[in-house]
PDB file of the backbone (N, CA, C, O) and the ligand in Angstrom, with CONECT records:
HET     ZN  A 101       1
ATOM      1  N   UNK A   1     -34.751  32.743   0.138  1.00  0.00           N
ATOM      2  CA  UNK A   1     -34.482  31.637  -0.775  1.00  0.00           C
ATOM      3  C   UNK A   1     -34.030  30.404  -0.006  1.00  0.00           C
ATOM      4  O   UNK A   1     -34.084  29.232  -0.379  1.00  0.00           O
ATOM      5  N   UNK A   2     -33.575  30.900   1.143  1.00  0.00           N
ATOM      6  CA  UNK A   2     -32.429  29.537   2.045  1.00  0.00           C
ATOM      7  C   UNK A   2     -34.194  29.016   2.727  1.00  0.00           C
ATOM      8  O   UNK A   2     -34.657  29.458   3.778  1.00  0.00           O
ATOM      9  N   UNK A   3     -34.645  28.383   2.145  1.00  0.00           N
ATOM     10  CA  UNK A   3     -35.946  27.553   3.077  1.00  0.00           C
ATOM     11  C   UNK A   3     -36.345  26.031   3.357  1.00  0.00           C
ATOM     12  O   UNK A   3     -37.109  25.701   4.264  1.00  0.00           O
ATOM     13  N   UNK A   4     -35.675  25.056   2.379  1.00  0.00           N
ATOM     14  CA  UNK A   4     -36.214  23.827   2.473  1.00  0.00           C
ATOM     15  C   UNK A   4     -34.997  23.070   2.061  1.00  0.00           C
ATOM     16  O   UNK A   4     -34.702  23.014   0.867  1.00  0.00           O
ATOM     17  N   UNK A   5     -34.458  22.633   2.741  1.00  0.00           N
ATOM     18  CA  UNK A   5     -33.210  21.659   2.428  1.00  0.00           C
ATOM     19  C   UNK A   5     -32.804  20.882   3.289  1.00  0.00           C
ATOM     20  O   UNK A   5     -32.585  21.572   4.285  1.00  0.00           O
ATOM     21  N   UNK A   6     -32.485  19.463   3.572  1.00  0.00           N
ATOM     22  CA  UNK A   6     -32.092  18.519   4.493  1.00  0.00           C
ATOM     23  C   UNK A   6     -31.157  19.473   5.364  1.00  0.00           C
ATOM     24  O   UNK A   6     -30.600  20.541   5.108  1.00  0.00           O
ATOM     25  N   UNK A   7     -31.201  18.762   6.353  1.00  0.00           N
ATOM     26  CA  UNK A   7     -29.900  19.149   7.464  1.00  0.00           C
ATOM     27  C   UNK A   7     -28.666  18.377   7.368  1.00  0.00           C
ATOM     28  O   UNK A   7     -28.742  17.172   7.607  1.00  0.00           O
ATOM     29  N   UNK A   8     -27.804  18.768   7.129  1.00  0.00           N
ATOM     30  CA  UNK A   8     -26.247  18.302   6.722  1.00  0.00           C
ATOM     31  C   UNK A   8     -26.419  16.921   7.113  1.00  0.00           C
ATOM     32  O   UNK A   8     -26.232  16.061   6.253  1.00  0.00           O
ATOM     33  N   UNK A   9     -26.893  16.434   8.800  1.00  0.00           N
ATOM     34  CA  UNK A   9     -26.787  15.144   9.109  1.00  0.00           C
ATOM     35  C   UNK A   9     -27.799  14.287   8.329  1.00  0.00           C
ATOM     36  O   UNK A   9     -27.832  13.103   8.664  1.00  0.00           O
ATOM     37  N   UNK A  10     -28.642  14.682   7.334  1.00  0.00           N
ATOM     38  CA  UNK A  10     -29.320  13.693   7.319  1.00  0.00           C
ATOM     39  C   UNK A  10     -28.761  12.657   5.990  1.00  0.00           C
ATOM     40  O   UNK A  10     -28.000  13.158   5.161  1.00  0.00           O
ATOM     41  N   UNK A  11     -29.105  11.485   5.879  1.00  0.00           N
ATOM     42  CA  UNK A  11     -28.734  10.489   5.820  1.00  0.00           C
ATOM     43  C   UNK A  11     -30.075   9.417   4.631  1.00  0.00           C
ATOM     44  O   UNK A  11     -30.952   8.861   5.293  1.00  0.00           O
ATOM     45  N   UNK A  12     -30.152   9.216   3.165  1.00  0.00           N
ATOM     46  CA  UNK A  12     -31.115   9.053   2.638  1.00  0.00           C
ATOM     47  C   UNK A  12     -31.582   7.439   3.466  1.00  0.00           C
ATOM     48  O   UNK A  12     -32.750   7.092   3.641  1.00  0.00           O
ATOM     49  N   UNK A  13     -30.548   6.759   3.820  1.00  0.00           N
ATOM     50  CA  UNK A  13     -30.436   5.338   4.755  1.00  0.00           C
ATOM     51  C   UNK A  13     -31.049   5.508   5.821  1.00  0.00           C
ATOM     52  O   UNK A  13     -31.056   4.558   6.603  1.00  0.00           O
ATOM     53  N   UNK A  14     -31.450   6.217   6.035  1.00  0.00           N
ATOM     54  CA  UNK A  14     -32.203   6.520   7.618  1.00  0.00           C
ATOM     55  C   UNK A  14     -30.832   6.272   8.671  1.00  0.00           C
ATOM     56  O   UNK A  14     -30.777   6.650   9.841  1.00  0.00           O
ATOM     57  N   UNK A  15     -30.121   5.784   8.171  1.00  0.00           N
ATOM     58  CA  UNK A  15     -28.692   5.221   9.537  1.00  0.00           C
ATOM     59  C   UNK A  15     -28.355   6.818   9.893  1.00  0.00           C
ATOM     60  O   UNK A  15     -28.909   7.814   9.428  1.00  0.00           O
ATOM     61  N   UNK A  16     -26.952   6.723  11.149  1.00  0.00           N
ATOM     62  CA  UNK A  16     -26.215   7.752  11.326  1.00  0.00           C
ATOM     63  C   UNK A  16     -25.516   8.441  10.216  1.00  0.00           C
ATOM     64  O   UNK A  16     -25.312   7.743   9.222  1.00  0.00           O
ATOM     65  N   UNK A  17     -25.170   9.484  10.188  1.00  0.00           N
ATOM     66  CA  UNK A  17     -24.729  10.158   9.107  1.00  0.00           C
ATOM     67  C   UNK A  17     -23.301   9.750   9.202  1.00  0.00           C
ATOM     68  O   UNK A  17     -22.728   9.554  10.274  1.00  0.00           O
ATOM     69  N   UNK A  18     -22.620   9.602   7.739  1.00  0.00           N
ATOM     70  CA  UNK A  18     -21.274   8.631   8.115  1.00  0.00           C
ATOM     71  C   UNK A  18     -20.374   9.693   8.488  1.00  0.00           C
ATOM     72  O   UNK A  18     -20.657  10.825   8.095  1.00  0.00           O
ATOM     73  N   UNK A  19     -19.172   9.491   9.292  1.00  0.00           N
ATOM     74  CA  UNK A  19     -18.543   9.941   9.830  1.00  0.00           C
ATOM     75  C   UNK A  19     -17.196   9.114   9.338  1.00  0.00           C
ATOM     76  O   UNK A  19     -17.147   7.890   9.220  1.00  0.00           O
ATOM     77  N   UNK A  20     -16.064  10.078   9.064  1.00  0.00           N
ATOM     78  CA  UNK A  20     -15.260   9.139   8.031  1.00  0.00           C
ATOM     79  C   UNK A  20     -14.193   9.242   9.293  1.00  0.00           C
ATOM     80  O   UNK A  20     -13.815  10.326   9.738  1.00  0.00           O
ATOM     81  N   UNK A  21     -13.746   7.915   9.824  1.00  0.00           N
ATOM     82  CA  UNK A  21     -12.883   7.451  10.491  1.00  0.00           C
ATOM     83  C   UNK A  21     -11.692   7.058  10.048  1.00  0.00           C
ATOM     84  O   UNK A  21     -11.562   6.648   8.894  1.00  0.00           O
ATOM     85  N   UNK A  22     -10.802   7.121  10.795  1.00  0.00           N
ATOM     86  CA  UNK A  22      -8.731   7.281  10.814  1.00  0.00           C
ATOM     87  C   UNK A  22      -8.390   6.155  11.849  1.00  0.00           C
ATOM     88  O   UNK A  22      -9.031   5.794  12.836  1.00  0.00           O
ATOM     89  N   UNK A  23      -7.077   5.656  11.295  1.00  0.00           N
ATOM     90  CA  UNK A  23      -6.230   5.291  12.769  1.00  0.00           C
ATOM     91  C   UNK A  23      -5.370   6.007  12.941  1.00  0.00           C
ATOM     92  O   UNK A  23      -4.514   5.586  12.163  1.00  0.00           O
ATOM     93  N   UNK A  24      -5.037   6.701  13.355  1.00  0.00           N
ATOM     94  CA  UNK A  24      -3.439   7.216  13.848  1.00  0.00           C
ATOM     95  C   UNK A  24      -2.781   6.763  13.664  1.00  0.00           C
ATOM     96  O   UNK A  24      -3.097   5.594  13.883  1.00  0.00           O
ATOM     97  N   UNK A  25      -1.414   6.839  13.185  1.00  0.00           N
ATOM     98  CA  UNK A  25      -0.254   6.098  12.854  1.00  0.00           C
ATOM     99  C   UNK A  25       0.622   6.147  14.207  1.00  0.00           C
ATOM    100  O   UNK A  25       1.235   5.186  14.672  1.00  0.00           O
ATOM    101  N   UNK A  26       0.566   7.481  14.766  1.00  0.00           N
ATOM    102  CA  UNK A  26       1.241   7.306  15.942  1.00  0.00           C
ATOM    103  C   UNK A  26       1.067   6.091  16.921  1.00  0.00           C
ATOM    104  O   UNK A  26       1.777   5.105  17.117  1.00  0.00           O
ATOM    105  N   UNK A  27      -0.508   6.633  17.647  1.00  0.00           N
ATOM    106  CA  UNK A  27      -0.817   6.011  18.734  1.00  0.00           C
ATOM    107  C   UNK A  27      -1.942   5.002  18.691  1.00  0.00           C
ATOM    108  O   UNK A  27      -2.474   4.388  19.615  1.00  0.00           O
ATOM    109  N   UNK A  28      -2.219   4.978  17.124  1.00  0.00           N
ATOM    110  CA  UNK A  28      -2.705   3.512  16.885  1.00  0.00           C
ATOM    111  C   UNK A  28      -4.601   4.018  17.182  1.00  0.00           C
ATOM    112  O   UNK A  28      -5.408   3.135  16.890  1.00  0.00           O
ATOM    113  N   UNK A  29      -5.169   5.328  17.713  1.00  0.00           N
ATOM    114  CA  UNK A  29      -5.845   5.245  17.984  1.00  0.00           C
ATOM    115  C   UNK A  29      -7.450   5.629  17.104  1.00  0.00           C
ATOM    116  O   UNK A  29      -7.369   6.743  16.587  1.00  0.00           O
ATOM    117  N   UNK A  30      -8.455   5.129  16.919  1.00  0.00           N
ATOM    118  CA  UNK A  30      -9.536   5.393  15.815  1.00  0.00           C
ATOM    119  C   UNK A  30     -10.262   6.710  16.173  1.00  0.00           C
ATOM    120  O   UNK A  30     -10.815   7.117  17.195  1.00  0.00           O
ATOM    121  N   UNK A  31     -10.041   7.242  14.886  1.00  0.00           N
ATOM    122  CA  UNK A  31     -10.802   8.478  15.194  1.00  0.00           C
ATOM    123  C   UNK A  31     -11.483   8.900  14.123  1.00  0.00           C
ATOM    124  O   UNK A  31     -11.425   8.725  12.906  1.00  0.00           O
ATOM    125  N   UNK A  32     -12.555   9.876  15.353  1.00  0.00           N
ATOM    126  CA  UNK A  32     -13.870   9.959  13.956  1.00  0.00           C
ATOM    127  C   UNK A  32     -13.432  11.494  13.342  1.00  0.00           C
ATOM    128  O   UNK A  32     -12.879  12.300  14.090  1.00  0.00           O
ATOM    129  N   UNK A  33     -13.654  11.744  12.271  1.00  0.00           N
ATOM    130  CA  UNK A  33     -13.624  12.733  11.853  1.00  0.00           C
ATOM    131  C   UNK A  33     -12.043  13.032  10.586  1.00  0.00           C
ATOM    132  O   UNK A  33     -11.301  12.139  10.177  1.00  0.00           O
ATOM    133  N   UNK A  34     -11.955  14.399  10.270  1.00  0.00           N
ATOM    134  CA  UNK A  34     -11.104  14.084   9.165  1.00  0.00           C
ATOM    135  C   UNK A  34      -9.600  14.541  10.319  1.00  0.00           C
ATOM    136  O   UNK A  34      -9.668  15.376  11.221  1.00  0.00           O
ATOM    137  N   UNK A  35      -8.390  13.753   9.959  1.00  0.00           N
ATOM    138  CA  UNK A  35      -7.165  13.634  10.692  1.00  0.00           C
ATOM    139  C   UNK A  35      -6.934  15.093  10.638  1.00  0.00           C
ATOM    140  O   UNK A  35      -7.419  15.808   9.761  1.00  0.00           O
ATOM    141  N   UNK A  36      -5.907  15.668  11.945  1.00  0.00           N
ATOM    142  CA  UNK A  36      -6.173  16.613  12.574  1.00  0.00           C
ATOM    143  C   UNK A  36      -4.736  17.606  11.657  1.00  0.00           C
ATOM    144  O   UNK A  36      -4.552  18.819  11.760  1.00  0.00           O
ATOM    145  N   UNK A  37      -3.888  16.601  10.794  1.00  0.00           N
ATOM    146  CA  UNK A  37      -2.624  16.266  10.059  1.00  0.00           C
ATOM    147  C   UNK A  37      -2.007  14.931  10.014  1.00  0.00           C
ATOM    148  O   UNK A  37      -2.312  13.754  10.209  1.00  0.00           O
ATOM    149  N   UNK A  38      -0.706  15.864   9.567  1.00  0.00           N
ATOM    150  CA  UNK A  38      -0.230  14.559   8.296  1.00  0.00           C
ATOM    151  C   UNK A  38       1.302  14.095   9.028  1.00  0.00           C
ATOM    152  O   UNK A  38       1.935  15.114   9.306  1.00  0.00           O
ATOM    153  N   UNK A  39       1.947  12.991   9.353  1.00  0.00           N
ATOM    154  CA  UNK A  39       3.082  13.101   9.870  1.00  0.00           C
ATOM    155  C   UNK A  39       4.191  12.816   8.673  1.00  0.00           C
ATOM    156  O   UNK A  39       3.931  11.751   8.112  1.00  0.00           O
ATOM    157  N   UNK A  40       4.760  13.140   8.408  1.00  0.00           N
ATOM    158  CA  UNK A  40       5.775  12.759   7.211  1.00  0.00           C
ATOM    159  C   UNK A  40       7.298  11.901   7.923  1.00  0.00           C
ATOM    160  O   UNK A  40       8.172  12.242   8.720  1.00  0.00           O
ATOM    161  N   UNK A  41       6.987  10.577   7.078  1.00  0.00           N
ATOM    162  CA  UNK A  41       8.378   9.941   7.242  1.00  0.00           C
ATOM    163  C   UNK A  41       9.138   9.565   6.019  1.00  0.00           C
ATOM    164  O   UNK A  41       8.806   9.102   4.928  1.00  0.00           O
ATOM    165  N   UNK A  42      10.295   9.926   6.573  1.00  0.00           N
ATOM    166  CA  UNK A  42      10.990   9.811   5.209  1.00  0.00           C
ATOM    167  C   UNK A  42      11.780   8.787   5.444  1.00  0.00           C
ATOM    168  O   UNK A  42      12.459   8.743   6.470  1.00  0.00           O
ATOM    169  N   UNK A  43      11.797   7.848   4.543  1.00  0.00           N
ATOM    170  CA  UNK A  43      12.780   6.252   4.670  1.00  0.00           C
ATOM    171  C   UNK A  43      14.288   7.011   3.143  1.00  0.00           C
ATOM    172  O   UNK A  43      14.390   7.758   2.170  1.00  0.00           O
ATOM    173  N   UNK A  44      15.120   6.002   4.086  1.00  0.00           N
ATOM    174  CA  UNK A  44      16.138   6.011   2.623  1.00  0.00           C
ATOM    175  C   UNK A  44      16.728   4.684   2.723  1.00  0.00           C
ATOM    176  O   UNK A  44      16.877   3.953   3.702  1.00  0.00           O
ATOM    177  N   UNK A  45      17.026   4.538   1.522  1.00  0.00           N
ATOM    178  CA  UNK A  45      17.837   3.121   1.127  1.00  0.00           C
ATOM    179  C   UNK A  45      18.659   3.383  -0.041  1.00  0.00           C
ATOM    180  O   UNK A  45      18.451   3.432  -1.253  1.00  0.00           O
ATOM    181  N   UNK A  46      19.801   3.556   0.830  1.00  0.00           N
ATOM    182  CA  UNK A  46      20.851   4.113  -0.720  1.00  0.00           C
ATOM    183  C   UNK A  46      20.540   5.428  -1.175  1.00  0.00           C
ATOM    184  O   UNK A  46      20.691   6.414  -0.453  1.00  0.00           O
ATOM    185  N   UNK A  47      20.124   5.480  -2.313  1.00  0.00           N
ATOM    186  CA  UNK A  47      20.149   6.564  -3.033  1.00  0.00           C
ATOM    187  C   UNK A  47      18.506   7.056  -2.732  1.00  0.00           C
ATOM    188  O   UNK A  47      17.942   8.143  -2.607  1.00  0.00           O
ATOM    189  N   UNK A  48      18.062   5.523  -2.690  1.00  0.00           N
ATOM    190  CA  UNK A  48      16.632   6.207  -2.823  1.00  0.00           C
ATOM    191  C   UNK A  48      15.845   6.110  -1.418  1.00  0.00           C
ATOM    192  O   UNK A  48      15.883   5.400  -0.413  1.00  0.00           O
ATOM    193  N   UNK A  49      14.852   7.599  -2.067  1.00  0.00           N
ATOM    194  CA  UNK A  49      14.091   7.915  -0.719  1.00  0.00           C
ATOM    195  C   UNK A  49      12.872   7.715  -0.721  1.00  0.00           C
ATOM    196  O   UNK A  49      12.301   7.293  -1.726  1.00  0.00           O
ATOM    197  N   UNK A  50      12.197   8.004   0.500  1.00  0.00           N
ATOM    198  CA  UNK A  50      10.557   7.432  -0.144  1.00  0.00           C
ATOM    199  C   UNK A  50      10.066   8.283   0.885  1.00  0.00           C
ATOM    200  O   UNK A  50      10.657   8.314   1.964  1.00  0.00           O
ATOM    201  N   UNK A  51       8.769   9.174   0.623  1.00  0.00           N
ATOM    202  CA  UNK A  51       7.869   9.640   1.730  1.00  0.00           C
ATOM    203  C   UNK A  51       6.357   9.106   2.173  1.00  0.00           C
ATOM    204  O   UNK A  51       5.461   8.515   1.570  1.00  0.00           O
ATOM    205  N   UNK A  52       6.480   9.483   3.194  1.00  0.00           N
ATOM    206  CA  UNK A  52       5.117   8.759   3.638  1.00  0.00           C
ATOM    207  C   UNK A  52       4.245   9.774   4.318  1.00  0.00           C
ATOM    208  O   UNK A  52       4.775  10.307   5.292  1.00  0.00           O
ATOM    209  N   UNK A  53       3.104  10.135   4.042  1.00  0.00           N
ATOM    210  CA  UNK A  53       2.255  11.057   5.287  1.00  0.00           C
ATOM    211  C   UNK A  53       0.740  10.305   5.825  1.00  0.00           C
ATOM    212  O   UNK A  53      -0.438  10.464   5.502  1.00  0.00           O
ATOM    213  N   UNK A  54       1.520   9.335   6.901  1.00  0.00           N
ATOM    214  CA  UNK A  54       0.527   8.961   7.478  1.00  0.00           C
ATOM    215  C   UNK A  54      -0.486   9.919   8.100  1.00  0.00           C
ATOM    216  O   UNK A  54      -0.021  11.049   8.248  1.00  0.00           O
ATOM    217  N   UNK A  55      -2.017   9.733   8.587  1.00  0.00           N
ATOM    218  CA  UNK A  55      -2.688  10.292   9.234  1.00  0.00           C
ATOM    219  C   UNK A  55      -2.606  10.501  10.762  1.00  0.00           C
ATOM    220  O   UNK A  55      -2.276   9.505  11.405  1.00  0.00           O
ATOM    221  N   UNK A  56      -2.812  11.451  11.332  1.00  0.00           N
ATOM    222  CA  UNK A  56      -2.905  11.651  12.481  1.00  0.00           C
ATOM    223  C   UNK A  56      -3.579  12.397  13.393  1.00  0.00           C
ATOM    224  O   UNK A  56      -3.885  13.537  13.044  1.00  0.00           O
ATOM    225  N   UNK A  57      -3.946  11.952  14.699  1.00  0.00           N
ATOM    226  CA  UNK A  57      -4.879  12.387  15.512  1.00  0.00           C
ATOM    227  C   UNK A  57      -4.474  13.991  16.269  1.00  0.00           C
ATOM    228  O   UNK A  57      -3.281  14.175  16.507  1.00  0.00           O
ATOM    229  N   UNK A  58      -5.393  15.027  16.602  1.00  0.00           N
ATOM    230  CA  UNK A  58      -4.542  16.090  16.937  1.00  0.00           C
ATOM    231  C   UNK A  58      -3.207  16.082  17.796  1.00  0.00           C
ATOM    232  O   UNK A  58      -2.077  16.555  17.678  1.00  0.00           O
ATOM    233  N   UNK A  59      -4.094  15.089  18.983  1.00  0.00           N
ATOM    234  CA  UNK A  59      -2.612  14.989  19.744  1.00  0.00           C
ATOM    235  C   UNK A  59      -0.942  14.577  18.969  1.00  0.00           C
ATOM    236  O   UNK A  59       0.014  15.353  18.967  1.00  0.00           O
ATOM    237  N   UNK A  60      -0.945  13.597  18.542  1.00  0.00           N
ATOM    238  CA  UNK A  60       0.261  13.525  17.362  1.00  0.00           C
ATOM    239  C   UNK A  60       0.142  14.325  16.621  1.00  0.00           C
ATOM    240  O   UNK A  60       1.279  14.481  16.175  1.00  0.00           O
ATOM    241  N   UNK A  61      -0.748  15.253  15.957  1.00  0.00           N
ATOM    242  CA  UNK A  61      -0.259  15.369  14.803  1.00  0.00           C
ATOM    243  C   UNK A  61       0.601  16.993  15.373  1.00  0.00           C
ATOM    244  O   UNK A  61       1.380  17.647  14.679  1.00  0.00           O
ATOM    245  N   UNK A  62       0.174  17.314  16.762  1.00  0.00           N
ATOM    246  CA  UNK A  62       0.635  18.776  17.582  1.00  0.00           C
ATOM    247  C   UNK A  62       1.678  18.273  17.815  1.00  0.00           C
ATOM    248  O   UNK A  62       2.665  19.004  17.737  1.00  0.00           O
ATOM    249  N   UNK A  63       1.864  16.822  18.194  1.00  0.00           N
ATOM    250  CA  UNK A  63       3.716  17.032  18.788  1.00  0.00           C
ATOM    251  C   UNK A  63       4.858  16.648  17.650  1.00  0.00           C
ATOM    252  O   UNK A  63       6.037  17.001  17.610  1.00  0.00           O
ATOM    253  N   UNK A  64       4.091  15.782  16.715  1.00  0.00           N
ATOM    254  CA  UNK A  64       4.724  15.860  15.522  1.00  0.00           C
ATOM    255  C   UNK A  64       5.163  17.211  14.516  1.00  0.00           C
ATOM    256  O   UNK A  64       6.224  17.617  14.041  1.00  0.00           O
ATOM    257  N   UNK A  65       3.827  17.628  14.478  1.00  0.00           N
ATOM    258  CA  UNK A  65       4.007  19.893  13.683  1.00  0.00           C
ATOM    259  C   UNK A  65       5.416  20.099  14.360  1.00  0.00           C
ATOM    260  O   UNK A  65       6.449  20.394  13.759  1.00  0.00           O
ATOM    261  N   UNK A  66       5.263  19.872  15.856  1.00  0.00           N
ATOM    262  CA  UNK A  66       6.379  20.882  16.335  1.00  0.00           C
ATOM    263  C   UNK A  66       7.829  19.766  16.218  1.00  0.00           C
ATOM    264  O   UNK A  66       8.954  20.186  15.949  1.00  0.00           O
ATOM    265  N   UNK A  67       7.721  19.284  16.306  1.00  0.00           N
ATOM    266  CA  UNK A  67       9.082  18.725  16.038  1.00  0.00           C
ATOM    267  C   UNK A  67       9.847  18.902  14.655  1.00  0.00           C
ATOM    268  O   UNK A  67      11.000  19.299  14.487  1.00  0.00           O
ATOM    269  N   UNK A  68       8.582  18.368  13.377  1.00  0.00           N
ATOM    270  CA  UNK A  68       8.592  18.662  12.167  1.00  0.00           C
ATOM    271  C   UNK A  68       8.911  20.452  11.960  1.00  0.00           C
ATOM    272  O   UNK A  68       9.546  21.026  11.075  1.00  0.00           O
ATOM    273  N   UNK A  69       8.526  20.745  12.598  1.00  0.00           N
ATOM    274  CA  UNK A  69       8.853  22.174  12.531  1.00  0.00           C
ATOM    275  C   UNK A  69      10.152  22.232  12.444  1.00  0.00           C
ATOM    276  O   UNK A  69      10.696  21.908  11.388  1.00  0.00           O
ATOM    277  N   UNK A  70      10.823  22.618  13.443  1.00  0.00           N
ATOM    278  CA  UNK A  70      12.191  22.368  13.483  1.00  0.00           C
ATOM    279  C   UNK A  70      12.940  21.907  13.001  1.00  0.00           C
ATOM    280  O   UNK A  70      14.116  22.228  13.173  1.00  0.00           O
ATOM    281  N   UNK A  71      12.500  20.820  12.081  1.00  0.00           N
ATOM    282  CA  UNK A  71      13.198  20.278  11.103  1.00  0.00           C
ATOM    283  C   UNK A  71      13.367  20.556   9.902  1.00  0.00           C
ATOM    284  O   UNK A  71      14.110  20.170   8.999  1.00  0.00           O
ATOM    285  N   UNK A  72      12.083  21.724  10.103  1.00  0.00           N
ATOM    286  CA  UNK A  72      11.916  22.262   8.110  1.00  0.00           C
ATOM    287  C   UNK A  72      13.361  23.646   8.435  1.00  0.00           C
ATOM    288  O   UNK A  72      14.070  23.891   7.460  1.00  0.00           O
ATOM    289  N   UNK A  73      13.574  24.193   9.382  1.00  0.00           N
ATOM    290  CA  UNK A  73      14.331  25.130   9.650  1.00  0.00           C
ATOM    291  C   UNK A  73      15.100  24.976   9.243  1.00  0.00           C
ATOM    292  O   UNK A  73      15.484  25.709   8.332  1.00  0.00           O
ATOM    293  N   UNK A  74      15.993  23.635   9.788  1.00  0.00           N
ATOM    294  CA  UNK A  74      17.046  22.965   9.728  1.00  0.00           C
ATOM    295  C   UNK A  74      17.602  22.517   7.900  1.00  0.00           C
ATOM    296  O   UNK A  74      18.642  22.867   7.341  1.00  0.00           O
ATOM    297  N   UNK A  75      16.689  21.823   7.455  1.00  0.00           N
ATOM    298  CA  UNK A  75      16.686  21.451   6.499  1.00  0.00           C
ATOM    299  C   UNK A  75      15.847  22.107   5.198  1.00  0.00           C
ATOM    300  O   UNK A  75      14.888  21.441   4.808  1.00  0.00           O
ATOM    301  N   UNK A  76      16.108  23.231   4.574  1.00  0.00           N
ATOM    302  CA  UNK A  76      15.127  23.543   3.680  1.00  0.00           C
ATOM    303  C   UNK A  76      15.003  23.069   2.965  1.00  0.00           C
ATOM    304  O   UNK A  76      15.956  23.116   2.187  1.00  0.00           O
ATOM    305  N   UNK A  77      13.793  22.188   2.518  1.00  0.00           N
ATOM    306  CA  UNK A  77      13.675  21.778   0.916  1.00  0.00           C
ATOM    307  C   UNK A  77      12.901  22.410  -0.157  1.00  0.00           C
ATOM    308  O   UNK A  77      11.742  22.107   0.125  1.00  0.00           O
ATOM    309  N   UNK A  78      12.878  23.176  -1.322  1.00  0.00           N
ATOM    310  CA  UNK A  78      11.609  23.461  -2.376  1.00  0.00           C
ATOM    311  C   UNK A  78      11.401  23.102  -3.085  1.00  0.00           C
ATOM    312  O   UNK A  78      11.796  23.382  -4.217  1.00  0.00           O
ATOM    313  N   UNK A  79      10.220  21.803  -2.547  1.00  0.00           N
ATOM    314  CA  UNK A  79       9.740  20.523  -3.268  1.00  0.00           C
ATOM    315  C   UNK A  79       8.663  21.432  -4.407  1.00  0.00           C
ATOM    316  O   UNK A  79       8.880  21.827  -5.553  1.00  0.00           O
ATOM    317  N   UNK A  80       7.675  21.526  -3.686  1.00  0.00           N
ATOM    318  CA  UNK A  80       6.453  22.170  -4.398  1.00  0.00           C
ATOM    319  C   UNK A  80       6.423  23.446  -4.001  1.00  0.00           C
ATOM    320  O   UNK A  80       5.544  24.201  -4.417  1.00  0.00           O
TER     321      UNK A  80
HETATM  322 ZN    ZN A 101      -2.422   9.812  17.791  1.00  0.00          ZN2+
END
């Protein structure tokens, strides 16, 4: 049955097949493909807090996991 079907890359535009691009929040740098993770910053002002999960490239998003790691230890929250 699997016999006649485009190949994932193809593209009805005849162009390159799109490739959905990121900046890194860390290191600022463009990357193709989907972000490798998420870095979470949390701002406060007073009472109130705010989160953020910028995108990130593997390299950040590996030294960020592990730091973030350590921090979920530290701090448990059960958001969701
Ligand atoms: Zn990065």
């Amino acid at each position: 049955m699997a016999s006649r079907f485009p190949p994932p890359s193809y593209s009805p535009d005849g162009e390159h097949a799109r490739v959905p691009t990121f900046e890194c929040d860390v290191c600022g740098k463009k990357v193709e493909g989907e972000p490798a993770g998420r870095g979470l910053y949390v701002w406060t002002r007073g009472d109130e807090a705010r989160y953020e999960e910028p995108p990130l490239c593997a390299r950040c998003a590996n030294a960020i996991g592990l730091a973030a790691l350590a921090q979920w230890e530290l701090e448990e929250d059960d958001g969701e």
